[in-house]
C-alpha positions in Angstrom: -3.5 5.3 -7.9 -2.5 6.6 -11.4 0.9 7.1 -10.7 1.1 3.5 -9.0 -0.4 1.8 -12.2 1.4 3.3 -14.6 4.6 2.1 -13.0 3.1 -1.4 -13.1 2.5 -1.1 -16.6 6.0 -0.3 -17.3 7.0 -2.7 -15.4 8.8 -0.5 -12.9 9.8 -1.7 -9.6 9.6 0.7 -6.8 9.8 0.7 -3.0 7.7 3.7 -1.6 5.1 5.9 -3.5 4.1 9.0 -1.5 2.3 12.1 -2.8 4.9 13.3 -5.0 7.6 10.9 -4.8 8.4 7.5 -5.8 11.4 5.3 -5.0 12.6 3.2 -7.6 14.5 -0.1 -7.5 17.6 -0.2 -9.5 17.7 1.5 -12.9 15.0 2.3 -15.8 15.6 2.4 -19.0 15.0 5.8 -21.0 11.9 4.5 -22.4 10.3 3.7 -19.8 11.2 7.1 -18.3 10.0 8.6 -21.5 6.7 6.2 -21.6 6.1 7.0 -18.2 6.6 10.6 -18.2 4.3 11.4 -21.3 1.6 8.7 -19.9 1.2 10.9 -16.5 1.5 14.2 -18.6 -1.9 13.1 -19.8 -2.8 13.5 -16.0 -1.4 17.0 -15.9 1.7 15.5 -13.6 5.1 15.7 -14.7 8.3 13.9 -13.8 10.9 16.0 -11.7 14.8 14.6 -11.7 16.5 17.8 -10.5 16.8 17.4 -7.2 16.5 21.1 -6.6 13.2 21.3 -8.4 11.9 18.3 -5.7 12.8 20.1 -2.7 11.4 23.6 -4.3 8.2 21.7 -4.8 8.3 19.8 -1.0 8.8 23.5 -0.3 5.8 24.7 -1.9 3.7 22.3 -0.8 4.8 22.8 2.5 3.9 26.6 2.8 0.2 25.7 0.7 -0.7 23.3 3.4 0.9 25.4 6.4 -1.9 28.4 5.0 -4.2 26.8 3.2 -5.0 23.9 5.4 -4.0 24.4 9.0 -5.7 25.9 11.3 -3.6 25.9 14.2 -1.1 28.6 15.2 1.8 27.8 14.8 4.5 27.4 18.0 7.2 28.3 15.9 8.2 31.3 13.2 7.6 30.2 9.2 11.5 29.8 8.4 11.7 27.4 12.0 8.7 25.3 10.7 9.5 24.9 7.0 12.8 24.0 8.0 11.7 21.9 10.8 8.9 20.1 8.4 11.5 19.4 5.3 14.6 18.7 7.5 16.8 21.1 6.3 18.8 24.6 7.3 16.5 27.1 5.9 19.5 29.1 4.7 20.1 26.1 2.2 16.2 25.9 1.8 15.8 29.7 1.2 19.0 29.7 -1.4 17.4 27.0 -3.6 14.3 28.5 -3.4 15.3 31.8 -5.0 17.7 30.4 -7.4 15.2 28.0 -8.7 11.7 30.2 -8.7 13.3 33.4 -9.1 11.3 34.5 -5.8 12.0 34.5 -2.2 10.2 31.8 0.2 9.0 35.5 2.2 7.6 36.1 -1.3 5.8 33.2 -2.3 4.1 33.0 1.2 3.1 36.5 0.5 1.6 35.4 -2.8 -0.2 32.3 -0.7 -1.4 34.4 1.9 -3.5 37.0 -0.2 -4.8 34.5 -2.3 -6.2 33.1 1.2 -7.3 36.3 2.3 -9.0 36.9 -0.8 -10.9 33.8 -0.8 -12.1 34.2 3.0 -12.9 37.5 2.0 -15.5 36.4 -0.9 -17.0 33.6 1.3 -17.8 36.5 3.9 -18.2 34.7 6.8 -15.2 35.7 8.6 -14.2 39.9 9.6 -11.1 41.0 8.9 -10.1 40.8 12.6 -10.8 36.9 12.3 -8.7 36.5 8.7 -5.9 38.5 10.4 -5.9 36.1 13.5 -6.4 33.0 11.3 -3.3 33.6 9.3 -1.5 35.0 11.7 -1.1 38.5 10.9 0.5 40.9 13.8 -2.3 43.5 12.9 -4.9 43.5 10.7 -3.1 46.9 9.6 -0.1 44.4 8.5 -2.8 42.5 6.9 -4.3 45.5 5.1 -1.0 47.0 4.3 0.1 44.1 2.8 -3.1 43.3 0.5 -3.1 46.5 -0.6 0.4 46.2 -1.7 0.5 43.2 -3.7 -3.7 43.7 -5.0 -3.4 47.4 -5.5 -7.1 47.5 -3.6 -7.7 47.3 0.3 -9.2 44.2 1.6 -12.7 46.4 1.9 -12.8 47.8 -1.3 -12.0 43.9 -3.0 -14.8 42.8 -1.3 -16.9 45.8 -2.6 -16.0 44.8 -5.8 -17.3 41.4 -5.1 -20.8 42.5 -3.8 -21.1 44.6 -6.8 -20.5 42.2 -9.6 -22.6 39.2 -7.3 -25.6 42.4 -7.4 -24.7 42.5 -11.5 -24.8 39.2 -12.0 -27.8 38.7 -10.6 -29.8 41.1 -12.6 -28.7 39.4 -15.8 
C-alpha cells in the first residue's frame, strides 16, 4: 500500500506492483525518482535500478522463503529450484550472486539455514532429528558439523547456553 501511494502522489503511472517490483509507464523525471526514493526511505525501502542488484534480491528472497517458510521437501536440489523459481541458468544466477554479495548462493543458504536452526532450537519444541529432517539435512551429523562450523558451538551446547541465560534471567 505504501509503495502504491506514493507513486500516486508523484503522479507516477505504473502497470504492475508486486512485492518488490513495480512497472512503470514511460519515463520519470529525476525528481520524482529522487522524491520517490527518499519518501519510501522513510519506510526503510529503497529503490534498486541495477538490474543485478534486483535479481540478487529475487535471489534472496527466494532462498528466505524456500527455508524459512516452506515446509515441504523439496522434489528438486536448491540450485534446480532457485533456478526453476527465478527462470534463469543457475550458472548465470550463481555468477551474479557472488560478484554482487561477495558470497556464494551455497554460502548464503548456509548463513539462512543456521539462523533457522538456531531459532527452532530456542523455541525447543522440535529434536535435532526433526530440525535436520525439516531442513533437509542428509544427517543430523551434517547438521551438527555444519553449525558448529559457522557458530563455533554445537547445536547442544547453543541451546545450553539458552537454558542458562532464560534460568538467569529469571532470577533477576
Amino acid at each position: 500500500m505504501l509503495v502504491r501511494e506514493e507513486l500516486r502522489k508523484l503522479d507516477i503511472h505504473f502497470a504492475t506492483l508486486e512485492l518488490g517490483m513495480v512497472e512503470i509507464y514511460g519515463e520519470i523525471t529525476q525528481q520524482q525518482r529522487i522524491e520517490f526514493s527518499n519518501n519510501i526511505k522513510k519506510w526503510g525501502l529503497e529503490v534498486l535500478e541495477d538490474k543485478k542488484q534486483i535479481l540478487v534480491e529475487k535471489i534472496k528472497s527466494t532462498i528466505i522463503e524456500m527455508i524459512h517458510h516452506t515446509d515441504e521437501v523439496p522434489q528438486v536440489n536448491d540450485s534446480n529450484y532457485i533456478s526453476d523459481k527465478l527462470g534463469y541458468d543457475y550458472t548465470y544466477l550463481s555468477n551474479t550472486f557472488t560478484e554482487v554479495k561477495g558470497i556464494t548462493i551455497q554460502q548464503f543458504i548456509i548463513q539462512h539455514k543456521i539462523e533457522r536452526v538456531k531459532e527452532l532450537l530456542l523455541y525447543d519444541e522440535l529434536s535435532l532429528t526433526e530440525i535436520g529432517w525439516k531442513l533437509h539435512y542428509s544427517s543430523v551429523a551434517h547438521l551438527s558439523n555444519q553449525f558448529k562450523k559457522v557458530t563455533g558451538l554445537t547445536p547442544t551446547y547453543f541451546k545450553e547456553l539458552k537454558c542458562k541465560r532464560g534460568k538467569n534471567l529469571e532470577s533477576l
